[in-house]
ZALOMAR-932077 format. One record per residue (C-alpha): residue number from 0; residue in three letters; x, y, z. Coordinates in nm, 3 decimals, m for minus. Each point is the difference from the previous one (the first is absolute). Layout:
<site><k>NUM</k><r>ALA</r><east>X</east><north>Y</north><up>Z</up></site>
...
! end
This chain:
<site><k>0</k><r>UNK</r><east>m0.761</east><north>m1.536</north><up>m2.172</up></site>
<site><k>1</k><r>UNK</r><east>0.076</east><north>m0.264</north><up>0.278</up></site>
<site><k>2</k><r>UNK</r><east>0.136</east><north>0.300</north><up>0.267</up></site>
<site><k>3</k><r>UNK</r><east>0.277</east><north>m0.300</north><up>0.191</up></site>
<site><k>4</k><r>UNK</r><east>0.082</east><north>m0.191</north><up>m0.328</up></site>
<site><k>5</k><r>UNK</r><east>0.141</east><north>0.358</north><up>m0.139</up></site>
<site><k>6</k><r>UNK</r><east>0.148</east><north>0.045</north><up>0.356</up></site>
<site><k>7</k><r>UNK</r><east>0.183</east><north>m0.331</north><up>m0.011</up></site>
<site><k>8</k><r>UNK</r><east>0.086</east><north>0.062</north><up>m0.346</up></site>
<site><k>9</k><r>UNK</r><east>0.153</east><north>0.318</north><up>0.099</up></site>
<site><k>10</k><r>UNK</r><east>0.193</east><north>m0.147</north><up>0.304</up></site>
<site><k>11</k><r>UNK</r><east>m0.232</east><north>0.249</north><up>0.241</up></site>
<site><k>12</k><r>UNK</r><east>m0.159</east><north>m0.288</north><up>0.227</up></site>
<site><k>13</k><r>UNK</r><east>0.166</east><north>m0.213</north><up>0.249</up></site>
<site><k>14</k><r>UNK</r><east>m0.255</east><north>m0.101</north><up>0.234</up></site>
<site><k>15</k><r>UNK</r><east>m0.377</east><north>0.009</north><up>m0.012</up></site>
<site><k>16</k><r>UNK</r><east>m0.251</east><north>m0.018</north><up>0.217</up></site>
<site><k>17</k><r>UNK</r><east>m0.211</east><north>m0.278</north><up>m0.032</up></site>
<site><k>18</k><r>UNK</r><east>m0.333</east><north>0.081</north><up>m0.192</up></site>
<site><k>19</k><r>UNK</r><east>0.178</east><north>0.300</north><up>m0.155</up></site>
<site><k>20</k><r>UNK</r><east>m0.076</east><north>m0.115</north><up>m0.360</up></site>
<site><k>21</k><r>UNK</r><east>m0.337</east><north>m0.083</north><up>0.088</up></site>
<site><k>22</k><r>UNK</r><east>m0.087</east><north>0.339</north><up>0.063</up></site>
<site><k>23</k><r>UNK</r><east>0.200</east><north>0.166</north><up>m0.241</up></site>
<site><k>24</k><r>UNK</r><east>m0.189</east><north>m0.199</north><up>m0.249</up></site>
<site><k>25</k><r>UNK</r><east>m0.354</east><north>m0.007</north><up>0.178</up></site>
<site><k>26</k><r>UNK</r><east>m0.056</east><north>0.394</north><up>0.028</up></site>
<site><k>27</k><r>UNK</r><east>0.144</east><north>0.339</north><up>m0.012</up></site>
<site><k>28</k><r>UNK</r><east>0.250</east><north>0.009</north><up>0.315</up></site>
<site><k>29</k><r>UNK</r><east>0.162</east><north>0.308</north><up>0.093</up></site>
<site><k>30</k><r>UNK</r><east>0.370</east><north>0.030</north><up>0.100</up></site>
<site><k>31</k><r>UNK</r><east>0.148</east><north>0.258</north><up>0.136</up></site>
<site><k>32</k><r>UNK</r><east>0.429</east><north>0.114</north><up>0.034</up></site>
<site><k>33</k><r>UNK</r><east>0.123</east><north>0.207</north><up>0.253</up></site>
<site><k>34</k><r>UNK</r><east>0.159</east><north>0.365</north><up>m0.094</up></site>
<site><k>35</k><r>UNK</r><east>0.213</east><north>0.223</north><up>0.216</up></site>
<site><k>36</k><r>UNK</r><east>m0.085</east><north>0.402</north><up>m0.034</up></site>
<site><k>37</k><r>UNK</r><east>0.301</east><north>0.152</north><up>0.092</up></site>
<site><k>38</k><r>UNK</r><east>0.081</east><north>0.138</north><up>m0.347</up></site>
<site><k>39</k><r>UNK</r><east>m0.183</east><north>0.142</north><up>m0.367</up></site>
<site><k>40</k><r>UNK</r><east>0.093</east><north>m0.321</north><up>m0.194</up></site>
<site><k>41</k><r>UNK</r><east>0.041</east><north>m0.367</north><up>0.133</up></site>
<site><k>42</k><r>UNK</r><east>0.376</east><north>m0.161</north><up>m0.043</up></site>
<site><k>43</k><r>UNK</r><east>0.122</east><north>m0.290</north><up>m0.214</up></site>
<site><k>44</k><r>UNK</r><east>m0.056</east><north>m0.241</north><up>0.281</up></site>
<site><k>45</k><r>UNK</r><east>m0.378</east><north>0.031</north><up>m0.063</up></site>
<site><k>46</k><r>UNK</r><east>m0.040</east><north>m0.137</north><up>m0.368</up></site>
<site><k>47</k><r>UNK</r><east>m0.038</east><north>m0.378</north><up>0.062</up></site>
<site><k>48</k><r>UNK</r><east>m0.307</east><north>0.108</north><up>0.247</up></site>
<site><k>49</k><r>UNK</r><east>m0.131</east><north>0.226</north><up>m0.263</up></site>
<site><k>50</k><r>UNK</r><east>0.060</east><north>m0.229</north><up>m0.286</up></site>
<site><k>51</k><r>UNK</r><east>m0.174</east><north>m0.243</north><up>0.223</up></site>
<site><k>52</k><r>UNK</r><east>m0.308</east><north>0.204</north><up>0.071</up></site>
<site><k>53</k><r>UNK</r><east>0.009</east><north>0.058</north><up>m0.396</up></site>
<site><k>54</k><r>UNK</r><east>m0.035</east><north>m0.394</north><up>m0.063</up></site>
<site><k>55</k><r>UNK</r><east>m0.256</east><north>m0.014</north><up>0.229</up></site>
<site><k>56</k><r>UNK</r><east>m0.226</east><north>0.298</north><up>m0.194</up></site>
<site><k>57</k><r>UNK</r><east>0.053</east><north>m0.207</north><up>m0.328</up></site>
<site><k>58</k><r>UNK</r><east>m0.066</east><north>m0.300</north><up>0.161</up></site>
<site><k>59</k><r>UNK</r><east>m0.356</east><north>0.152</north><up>0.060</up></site>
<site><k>60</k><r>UNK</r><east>0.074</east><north>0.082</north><up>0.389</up></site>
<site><k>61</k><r>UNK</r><east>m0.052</east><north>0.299</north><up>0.192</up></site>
<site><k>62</k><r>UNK</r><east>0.354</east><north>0.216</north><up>0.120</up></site>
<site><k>63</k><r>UNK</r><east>0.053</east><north>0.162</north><up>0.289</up></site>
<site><k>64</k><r>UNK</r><east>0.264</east><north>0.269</north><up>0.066</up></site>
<site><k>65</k><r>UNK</r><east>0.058</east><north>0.048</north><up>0.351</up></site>
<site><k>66</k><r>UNK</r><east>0.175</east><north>0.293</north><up>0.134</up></site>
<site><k>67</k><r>UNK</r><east>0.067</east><north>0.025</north><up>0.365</up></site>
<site><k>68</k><r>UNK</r><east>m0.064</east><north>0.376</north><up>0.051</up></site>
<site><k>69</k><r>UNK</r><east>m0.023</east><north>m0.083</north><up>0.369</up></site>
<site><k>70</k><r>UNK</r><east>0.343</east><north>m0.171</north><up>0.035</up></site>
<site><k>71</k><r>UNK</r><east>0.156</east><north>0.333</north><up>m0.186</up></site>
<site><k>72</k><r>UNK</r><east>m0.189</east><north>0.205</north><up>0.236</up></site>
<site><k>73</k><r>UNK</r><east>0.136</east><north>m0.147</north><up>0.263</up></site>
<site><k>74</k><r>UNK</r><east>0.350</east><north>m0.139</north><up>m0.082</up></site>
<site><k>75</k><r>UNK</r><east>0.126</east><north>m0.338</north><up>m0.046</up></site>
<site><k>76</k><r>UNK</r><east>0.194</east><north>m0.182</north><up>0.299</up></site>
<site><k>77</k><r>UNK</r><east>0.159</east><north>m0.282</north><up>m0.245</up></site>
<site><k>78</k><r>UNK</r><east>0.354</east><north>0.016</north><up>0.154</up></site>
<site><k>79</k><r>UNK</r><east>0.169</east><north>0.219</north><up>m0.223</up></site>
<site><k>80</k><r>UNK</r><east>0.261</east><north>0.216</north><up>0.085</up></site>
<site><k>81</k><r>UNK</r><east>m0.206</east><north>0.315</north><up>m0.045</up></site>
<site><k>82</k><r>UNK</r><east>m0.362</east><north>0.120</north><up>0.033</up></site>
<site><k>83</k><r>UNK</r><east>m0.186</east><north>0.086</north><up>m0.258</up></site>
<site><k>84</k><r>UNK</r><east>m0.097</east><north>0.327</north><up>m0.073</up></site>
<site><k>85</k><r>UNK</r><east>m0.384</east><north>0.052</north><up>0.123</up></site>
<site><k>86</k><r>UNK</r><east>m0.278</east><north>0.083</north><up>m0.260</up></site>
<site><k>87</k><r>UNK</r><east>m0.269</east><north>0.309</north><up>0.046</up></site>
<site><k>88</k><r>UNK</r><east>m0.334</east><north>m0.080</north><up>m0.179</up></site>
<site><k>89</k><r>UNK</r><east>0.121</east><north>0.201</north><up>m0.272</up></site>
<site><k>90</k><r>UNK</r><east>0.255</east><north>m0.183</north><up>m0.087</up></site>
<site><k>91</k><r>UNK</r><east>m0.143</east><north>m0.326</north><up>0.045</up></site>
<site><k>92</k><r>UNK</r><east>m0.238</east><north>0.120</north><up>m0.229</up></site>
<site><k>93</k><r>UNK</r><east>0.271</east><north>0.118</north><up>m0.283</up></site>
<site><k>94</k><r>UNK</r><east>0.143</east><north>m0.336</north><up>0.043</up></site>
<site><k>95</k><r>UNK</r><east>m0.289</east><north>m0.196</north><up>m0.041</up></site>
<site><k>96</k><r>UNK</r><east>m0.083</east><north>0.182</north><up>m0.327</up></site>
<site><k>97</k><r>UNK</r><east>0.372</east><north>m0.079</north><up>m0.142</up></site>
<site><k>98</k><r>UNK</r><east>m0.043</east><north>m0.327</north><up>0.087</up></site>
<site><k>99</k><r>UNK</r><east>m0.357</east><north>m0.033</north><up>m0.175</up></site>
<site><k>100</k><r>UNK</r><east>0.138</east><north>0.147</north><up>m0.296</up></site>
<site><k>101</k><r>UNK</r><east>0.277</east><north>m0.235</north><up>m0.008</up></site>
<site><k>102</k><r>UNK</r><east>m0.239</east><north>m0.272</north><up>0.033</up></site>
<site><k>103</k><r>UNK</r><east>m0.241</east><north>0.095</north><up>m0.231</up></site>
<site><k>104</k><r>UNK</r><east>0.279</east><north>m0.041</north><up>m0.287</up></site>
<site><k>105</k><r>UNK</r><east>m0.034</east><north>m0.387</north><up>0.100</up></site>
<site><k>106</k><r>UNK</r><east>m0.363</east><north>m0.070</north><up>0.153</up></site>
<site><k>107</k><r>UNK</r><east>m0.349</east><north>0.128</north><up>m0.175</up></site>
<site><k>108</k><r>UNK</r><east>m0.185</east><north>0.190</north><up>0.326</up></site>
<site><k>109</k><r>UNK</r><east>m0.312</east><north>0.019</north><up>m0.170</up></site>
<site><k>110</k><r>UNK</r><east>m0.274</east><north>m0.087</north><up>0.256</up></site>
<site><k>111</k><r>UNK</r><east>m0.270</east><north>m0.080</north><up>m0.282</up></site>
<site><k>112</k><r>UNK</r><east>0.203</east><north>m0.327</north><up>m0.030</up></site>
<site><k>113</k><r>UNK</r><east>m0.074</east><north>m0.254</north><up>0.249</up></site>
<site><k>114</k><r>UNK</r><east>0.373</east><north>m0.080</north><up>0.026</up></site>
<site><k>115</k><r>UNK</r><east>0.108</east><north>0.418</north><up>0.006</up></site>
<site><k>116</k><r>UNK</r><east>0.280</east><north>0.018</north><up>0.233</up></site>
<site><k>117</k><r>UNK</r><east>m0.036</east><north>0.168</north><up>0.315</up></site>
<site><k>118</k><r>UNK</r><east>0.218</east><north>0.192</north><up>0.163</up></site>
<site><k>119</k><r>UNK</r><east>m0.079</east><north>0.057</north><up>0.364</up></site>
<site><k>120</k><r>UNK</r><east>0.182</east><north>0.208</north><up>0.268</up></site>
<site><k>121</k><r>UNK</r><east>0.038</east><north>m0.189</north><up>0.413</up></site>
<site><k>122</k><r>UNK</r><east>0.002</east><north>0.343</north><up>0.125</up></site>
<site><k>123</k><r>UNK</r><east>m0.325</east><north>0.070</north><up>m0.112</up></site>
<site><k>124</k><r>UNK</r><east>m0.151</east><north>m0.249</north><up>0.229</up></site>
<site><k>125</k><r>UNK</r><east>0.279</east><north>0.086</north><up>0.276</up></site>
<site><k>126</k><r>UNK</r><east>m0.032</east><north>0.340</north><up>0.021</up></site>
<site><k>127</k><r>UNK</r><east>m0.356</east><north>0.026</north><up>0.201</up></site>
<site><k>128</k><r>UNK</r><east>0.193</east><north>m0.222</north><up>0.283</up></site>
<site><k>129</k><r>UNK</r><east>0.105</east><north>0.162</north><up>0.310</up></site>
<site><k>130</k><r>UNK</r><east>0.271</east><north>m0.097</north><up>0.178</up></site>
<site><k>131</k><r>UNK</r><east>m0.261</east><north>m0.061</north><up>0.287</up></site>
<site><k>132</k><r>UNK</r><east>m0.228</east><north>m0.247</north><up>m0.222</up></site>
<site><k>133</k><r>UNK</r><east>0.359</east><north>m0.203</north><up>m0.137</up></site>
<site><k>134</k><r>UNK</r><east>0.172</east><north>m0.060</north><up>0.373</up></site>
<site><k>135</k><r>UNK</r><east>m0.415</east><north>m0.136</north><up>0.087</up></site>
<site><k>136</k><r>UNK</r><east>m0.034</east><north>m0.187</north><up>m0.312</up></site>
<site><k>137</k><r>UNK</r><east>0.332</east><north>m0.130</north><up>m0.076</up></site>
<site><k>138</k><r>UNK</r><east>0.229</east><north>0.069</north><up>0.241</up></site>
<site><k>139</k><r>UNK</r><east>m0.193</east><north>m0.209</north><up>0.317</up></site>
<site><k>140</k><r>UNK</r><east>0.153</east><north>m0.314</north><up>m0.227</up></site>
<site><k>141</k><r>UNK</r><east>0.385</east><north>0.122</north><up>m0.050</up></site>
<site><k>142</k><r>UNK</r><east>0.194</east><north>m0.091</north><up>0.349</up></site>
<site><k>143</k><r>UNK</r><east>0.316</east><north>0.210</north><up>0.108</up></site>
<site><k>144</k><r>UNK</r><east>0.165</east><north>m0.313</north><up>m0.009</up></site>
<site><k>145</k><r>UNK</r><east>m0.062</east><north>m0.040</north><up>m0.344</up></site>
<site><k>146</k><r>UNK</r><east>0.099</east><north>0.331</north><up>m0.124</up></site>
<site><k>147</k><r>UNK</r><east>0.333</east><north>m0.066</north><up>0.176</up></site>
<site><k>148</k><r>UNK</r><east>0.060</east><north>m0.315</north><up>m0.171</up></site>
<site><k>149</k><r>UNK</r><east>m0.024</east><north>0.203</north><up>m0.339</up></site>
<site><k>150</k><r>UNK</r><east>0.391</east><north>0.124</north><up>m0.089</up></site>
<site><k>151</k><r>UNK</r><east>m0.127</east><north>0.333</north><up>m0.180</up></site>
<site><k>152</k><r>UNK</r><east>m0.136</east><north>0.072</north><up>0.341</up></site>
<site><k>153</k><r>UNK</r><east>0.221</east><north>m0.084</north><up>0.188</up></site>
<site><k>154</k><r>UNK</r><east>0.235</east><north>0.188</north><up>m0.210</up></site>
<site><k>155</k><r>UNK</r><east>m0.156</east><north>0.273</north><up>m0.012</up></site>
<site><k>156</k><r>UNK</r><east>m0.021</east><north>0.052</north><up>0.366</up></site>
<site><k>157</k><r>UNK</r><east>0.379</east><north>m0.080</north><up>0.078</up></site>
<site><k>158</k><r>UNK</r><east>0.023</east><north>0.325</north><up>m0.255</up></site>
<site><k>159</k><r>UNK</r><east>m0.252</east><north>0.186</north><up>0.164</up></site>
<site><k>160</k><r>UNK</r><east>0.111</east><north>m0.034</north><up>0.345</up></site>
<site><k>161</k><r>UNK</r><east>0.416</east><north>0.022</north><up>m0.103</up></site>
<site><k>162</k><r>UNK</r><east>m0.070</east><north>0.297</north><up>m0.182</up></site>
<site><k>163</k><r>UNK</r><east>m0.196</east><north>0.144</north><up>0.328</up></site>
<site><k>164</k><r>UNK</r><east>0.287</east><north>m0.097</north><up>0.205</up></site>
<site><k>165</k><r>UNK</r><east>0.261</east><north>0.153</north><up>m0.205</up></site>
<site><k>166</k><r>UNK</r><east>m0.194</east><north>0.331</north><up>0.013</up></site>
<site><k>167</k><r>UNK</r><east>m0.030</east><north>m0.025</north><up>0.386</up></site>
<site><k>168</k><r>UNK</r><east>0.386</east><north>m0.029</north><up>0.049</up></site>
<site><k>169</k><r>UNK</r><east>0.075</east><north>0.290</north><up>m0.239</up></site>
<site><k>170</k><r>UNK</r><east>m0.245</east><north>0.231</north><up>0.150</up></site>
! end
């Protein structure tokens, strides 16, 4: 199976990277989707990636499920109007077997295979970090300046510092 020609055919490609094809028909590639944690079972927004990963497995590539444990550990500052609740390890961990489950009704996980899906988990190579090691590592390169210039900061501190004001005049 030519993995883009379905694609195409399917009206699931728009733009390719150059040498895309090349690879895809050179060797075994992996490919990997994205997949929020915050609940047992993934919504209906998250077939077309699935279905994608699923062309890619009969294609002869290797799929990879994503979850980003560490983002639903630690919330998700994309500008909308609430917060989102906060996962514990346990249930991260409930989550991310609801969400295998519901993948394994789609992909074939079986690691024998050299194209078995993976599923892999960004907390678990988060989770040894200390906040110490991240503001050395990473934070030396983000400027205050930058952070500003993001609007869910920005946001989020005109809250923060309303909210603290409000509370000083009623007190």
């Amino acid at each position: 199976m030519d993995l883009i020609k379905e694609l195409k055919w399917r009206g699931m490609v728009q733009d390719i990277m150059p040498g895309t094809e090349e690879q895809l028909k050179k060797e075994i590639t992996s490919g990997y989707i994205g997949f929020d944690p915050t609940a047992t079972s993934l919504h209906i927004g998250s077939l077309v990636p699935i279905l994608l990963l699923v062309h890619m497995q009969r294609a002869g590539h290797r799929p990879i499920a994503l979850v980003g444990g560490a983002t639903g550990m630690i919330g998700d500052p994309s500008g909308k109007s609430e917060e989102r609740n906060l996962l514990n390890e346990n249930q991260l961990a409930e989550n991310v077997a609801g969400i295998k489950a519901q993948l394994a009704k789609y992909l074939d996980f079986d690691q024998s295979k050299p194209n078995g899906a993976l599923m892999v988990n960004n907390y678990e190579w988060f989770k040894e970090i200390s906040f110490i090691d991240f503001l050395r590592d990473a934070g030396k390169h983000i400027t205050v300046n930058y952070m500003m210039a993001k609007d869910s900061v920005k946001k989020g501190l005109t809250e923060k510092w309303v909210s603290a004001i409000q509370n000083l005049l009623i007190s």
